[in-house]
N, C-alpha and C positions, 0 to 999 in steps of 0.2 A: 517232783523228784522221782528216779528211780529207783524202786523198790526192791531191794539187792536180798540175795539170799543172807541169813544172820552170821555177822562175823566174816562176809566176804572181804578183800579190798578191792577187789575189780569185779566186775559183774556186768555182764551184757546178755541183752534182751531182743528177739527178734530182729534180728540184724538181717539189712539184705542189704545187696552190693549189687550191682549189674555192670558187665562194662558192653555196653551194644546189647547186643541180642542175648549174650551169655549170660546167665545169673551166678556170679560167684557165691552169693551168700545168700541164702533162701530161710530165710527164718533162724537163723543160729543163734545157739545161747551158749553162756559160760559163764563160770565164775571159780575165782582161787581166794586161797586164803595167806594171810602172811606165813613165810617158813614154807607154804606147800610146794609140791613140784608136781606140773601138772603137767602131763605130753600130748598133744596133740597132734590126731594121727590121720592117713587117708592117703588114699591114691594120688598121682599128679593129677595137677589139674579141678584137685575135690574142691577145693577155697579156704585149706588152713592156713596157707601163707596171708593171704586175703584178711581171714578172721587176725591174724598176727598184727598185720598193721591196722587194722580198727582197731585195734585192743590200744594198741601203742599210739594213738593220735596221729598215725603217719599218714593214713587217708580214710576218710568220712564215709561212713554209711551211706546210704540211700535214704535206711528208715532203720527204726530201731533204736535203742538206748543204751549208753556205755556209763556205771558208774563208776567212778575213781575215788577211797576214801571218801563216799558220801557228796562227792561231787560228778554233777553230768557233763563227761569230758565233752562229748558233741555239741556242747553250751560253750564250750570255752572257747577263747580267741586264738586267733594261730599263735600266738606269741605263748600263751600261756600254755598252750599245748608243746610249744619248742620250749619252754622252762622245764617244764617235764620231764622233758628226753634229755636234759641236761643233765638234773639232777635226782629226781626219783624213778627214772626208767635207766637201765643198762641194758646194751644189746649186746649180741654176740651172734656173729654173721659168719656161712658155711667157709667163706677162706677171708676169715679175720678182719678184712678190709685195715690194716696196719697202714698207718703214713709212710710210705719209703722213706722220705728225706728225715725220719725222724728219728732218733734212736729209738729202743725198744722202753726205756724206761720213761723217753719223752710220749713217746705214743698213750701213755699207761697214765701222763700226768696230765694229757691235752684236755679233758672231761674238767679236771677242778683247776687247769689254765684259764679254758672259756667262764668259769666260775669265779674268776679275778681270784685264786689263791694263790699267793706268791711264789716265785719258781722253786727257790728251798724246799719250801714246804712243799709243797704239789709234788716236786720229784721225791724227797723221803717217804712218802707217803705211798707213793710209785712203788718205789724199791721196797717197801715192804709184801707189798700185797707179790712184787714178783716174787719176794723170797719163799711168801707163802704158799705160793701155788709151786714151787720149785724149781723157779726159771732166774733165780736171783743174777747166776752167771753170764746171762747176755742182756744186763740192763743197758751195757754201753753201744751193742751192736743193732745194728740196723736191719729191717724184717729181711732183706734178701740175705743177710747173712746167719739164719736163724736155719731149723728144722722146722717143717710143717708142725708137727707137734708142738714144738717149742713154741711159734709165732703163735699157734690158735690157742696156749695156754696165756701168754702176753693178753690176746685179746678179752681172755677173760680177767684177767687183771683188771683191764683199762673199765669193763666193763661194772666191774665192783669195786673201785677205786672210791667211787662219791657217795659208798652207802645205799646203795638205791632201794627203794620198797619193792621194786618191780626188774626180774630180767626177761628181757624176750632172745631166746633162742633159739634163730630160725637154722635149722640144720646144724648144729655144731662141729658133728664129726663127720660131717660129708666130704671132706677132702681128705679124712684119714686112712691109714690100716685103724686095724681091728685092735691092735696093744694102745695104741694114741689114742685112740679112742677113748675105749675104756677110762686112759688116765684123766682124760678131761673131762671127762662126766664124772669118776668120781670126786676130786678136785673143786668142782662147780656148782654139785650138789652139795658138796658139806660143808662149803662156803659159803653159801647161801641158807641153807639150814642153820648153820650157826650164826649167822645174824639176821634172823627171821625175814629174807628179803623170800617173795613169789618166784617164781621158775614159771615160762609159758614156755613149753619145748617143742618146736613144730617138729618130728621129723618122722621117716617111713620105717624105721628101721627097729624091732622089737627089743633088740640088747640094747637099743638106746632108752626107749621107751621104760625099760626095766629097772631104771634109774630114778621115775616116777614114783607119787604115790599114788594118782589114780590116771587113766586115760582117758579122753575126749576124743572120739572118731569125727568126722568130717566126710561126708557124703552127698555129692549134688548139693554143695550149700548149704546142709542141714545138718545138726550135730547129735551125740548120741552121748551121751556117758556110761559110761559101762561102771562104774563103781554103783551107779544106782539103779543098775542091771542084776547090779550083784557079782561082776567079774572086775578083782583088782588086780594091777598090774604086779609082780614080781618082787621087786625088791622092795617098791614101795609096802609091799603086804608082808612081806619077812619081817621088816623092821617094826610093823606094830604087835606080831605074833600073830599075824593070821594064816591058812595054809595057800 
């Protein structure tokens, strides 16, 4: 079994990835903890996107060790790793990936549809979570009739609809301006903080990063933490009192 830092829920270990001759993932490590929001950061092309889906059972290492809650996801069967993304993983993708054909409040309930919860249920559950991130008004309308902002808060809905212990965030506000932005990180961070679910937030961009409590850089495959460098990220360091 993989021997996780204390108190992680996910944790990975010498992780490599190659695709051909490229090495996306050269040795990488990680680990978060429930409630935390951890950003990970790096040039295009470093392998955090990479590290993202290892983390999230979306695609398999090379070599290397992923724990989940005490379990070694890279052990696990594809099926058990799709239960996962079902129910204890959310994602949240740089332009939402929304169903057209679906309303906004259906897109928000498809997560505890695939889950066989009844459509009642699954949509009031929906519409709550839209009311709470403050998009209540377009449950009925469909993503082409939405605002960029509006839909990629929708998607965080959908995202945190089933409870999940784990979000992956790969790029959130890369389709936005700079005000939308903002509102959805913070929106997503204290949504997620108040129901102690992990944040994994890939993205290049520092005001988003600043949403964090600590940062993971991503380098030639290889990772770096800077909280045990001794440099923490912004906001996350405001909020425990540190400068």
């Amino acid at each position: 079994m993989t021997t996780s830092p204390p108190g992680s829920l996910l944790a990975a270990q010498e992780l490599r990835k190659a695709y051909g001759p490229t090495h996306a993932l050269d040795g990488a490590e990680f680990s978060i903890h429930p409630g935390e929001v951890v950003a990970v950061m790096g040039p295009s092309g470093s392998g955090k996107s990479t590290l993202l889906h290892c983390l999230a059972g979306i695609v398999p290492p090379d070599s290397g060790s992923i724990a989940y809650n005490g379990r070694e996801l890279t052990k696990m069967s594809d099926g058990r790793r799709s239960a996962l993304r079902r129910s204890e993983f959310g994602f949240v993708f740089q332009f939402g990936q929304l169903v057209p054909e679906l309303t906004c409040v259906e897109n928000v309930a498809l997560p505890l549809r695939l889950e066989r919860v009844r459509r009642r249920e699954a949509e009031r559950r929906a519409a709550e979570w839209l009311e709470r991130l403050e998009v209540g008004g377009v449950a009925g309308k469909r993503p082409g009739e939405v605002s960029g902002g509006e839909g990629q808060r929708v998607a965080v809905a959908r995202a945190l609809v089933t409870a999940p212990k784990v979000i992956f965030a790969d790029e959130p506000t890369g389709a936005l301006d700079s005000l939308n932005g903002e509102r959805v990180m913070r929106l997503l961070t204290t949504a997620a903080r108040e129901s102690r679910a992990a944040v994994v937030l890939v993205t290049h961009e520092a005001r988003v990063a600043a949403y964090s409590d600590r940062e993971v850089v991503v380098r030639d495959g290889r990772t770096r933490d800077l909280a045990r460098d001794g440099a923490v990220s912004g906001r996350g360091a405001a909020e425990r009192g540190q400068p």
